[in-house]
C-alpha positions, 0 to 999 in steps of 0.5 A, spaced: 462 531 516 460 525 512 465 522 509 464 516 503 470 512 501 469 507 494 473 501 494 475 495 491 479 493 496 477 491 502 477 486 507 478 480 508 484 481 503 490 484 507 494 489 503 496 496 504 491 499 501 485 495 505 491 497 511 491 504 510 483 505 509 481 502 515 487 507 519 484 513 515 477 511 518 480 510 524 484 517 525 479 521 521 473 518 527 478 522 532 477 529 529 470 529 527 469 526 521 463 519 520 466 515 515 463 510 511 465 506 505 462 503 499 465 496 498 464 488 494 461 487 501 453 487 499 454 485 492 455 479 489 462 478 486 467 473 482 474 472 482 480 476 479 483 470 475 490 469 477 488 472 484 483 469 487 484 472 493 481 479 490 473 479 488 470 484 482 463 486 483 457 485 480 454 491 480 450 496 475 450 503 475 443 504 478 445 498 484 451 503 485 447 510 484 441 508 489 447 506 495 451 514 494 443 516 494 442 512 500 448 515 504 448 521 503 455 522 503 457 530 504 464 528 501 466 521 496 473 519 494 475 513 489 481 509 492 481 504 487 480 503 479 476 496 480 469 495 478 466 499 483 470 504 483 468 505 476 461 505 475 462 510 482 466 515 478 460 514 472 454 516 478 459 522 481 459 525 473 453 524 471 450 528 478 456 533 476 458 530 484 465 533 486 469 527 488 478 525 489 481 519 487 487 516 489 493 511 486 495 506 491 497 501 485 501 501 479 496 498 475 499 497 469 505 493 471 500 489 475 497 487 468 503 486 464 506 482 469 500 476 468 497 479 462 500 481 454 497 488 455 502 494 453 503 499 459 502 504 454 494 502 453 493 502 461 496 508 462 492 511 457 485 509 461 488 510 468 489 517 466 481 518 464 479 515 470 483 520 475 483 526 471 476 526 472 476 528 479 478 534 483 484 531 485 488 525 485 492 523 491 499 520 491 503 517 497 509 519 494 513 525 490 516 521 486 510 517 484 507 524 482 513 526 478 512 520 475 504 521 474 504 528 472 509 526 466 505 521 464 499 526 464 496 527 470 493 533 473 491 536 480 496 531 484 496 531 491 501 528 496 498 524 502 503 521 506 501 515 510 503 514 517 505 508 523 503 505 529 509 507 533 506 504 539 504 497 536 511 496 532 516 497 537 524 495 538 521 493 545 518 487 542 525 484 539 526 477 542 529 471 539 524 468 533 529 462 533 532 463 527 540 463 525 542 470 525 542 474 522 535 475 520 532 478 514 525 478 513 521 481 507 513 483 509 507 482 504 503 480 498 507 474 496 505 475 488 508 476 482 509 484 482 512 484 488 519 481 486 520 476 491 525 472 487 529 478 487 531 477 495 529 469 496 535 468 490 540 471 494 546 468 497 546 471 504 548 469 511 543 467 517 536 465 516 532 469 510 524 470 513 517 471 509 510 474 511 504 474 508 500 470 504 498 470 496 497 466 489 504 464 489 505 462 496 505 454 494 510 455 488 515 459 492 515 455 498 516 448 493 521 453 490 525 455 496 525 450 501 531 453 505 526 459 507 521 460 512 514 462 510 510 463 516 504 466 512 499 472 516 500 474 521 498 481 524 498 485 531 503 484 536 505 477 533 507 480 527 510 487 530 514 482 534 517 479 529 519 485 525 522 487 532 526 481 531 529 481 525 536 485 523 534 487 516 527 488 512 529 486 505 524 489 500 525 487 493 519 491 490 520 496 484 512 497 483 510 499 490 507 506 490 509 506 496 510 501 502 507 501 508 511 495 509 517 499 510 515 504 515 513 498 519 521 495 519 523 502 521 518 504 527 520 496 530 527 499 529 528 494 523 533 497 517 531 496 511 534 494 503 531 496 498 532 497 491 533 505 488 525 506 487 519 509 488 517 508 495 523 507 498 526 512 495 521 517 498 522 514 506 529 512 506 531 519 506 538 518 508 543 513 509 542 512 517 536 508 516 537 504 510 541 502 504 538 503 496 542 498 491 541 496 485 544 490 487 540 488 493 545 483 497 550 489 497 545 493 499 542 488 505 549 486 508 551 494 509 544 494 512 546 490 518 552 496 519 545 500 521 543 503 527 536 501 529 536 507 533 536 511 527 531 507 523 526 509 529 527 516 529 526 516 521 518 512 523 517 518 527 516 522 522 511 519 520 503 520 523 497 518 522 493 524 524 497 528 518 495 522 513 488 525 515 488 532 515 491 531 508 486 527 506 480 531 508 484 538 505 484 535 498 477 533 500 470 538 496 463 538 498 460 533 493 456 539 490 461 544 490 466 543 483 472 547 483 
């Protein structure tokens, strides 16, 4: 089977939908499965405004038309509502191709929060996009809960996995820091609410990874913090080893993948009452969810790492794939 991914997002941006993509391919390649994608590499793209990082594609619809053709895929899903996603989904209906979607971000929040544009408009075009396909795959219950009141149909769960060999408690070392040691993993971007855990007023060392549009403000803001940038593979699971609470102050996420790294590296998580940690964070051994964030990531140095490790264990990337492919149809054969 061949397997066609569309996407916006893509490397070299770092961020979970890129994550999750390329450990879909990777799991999906194990059980037969040839994947290819359709990505802003080979087009011309500009910048996102205020996020640089991000580059929108420059393309038209024969441009995109003559790629699916040239592929030949046997099943296509849209991941991303960017540029390319779009002119995807306008190919796939005018050849009355079946395909799925999925949604990785909160969108419309991600517009407010740069742009005087009401949720409600967002919204409204979100739901024409993915109501158009077979399905529309979310990582979380409480995100289609929340989907399907706004209208949305045929939403599906797929779940997300961990590399549970890569981020490990064995790798726990001392990073240097005065303990405790709270870290947060990430975009460092206005939707992700840094302030919320920056502005805390907590003991020991607070740490930030990631790098993003508002890394230079923050670090001007927050000298007393240490931002170490990207950082990836065994530096980075050795570092969430290492840390004794992942504070993660997001309430936009659909899902954070982040958080399952923490767990798996024996790591406790606070967080705030959410979608996302609400859906991991599934009992009170693991994690602690607060409105009030410095209650909850103080109680969360009272956790054991053991029981953080177990929850991660749940989680595999073999069932993220064979969800995906179960919710796939064959490109000609609508519903």
């Amino acid at each position: 089977m061949r397997m066609l991914i569309v996407t916006d997002a893509w490397r070299p941006q770092v961020n979970g939908v890129v994550h999750t993509l390329e450990k879909l391919a990777e799991t999906l390649a194990t059980t037969g499965v040839d994947t290819e994608f359709l990505t802003p590499s080979g087009f011309r793209t500009l910048p996102l405004p205020t996020y640089p990082e991000i580059r929108l594609t420059l393309a038209t619809r024969r441009m995109v038309s003559r790629r699916l053709n040239a592929l030949a895929p046997d099943r296509i899903h849209i991941a991303t509502e960017g540029p390319l996603g779009m002119l995807a989904r306008r190919v796939c209906l005018a050849n009355g191709w079946s395909f799925t979607t999925s949604y990785h971000t909160r969108f419309p929040e991600f517009v407010r929060a740069r742009f005087p544009v009401p949720e409600s408009w967002c919204y409204r075009w979100l739901r024409r996009f993915h109501n158009a396909g077979q399905a529309v795959l979310v990582a979380t219950p409480s995100m289609g809960e929340e989907l399907a009141a706004r209208g949305f149909k045929n939403i599906r769960m797929w779940s997300r996995g961990v590399d549970t060999e890569l981020f490990n408690p064995a790798r726990r070392q001392d990073l240097g820091f005065p303990r405790p040691v709270f870290l947060n993993v990430g975009r460092v971007a206005v939707e992700k609410n840094l302030p919320a855990f920056l502005d805390l007023d907590l003991p020991g060392s607070k740490v930030v990874v990631g790098d993003g549009p508002d890394l230079a403000r923050l670090k001007a803001r927050y000298p007393q913090v240490h931002f170490l940038g990207v950082r990836k593979g065994e530096e980075l699971a050795t570092i969430y080893a290492s840390a004794d609470v992942f504070v993660f102050p997001s309430r936009t996420d659909t899902f954070g993948n982040v958080i399952l790294e923490a767990l798996a590296s024996g790591c406790p998580v606070a967080a705030f009452p959410v979608t996302g940690p609400l859906d991991i964070i599934a009992g009170h051994e693991e994690g602690v969810l607060s409105q009030d964030l410095r209650e909850a990531a103080m109680a969360t140095l009272q956790l054991s790492r053991e029981a953080a490790r177990k929850r991660a264990l749940e989680f595999s990337w073999v069932n993220c794939a064979r969800q995906f492919v179960d919710y796939s149809l064959p490109k000609h054969g609508r519903r």
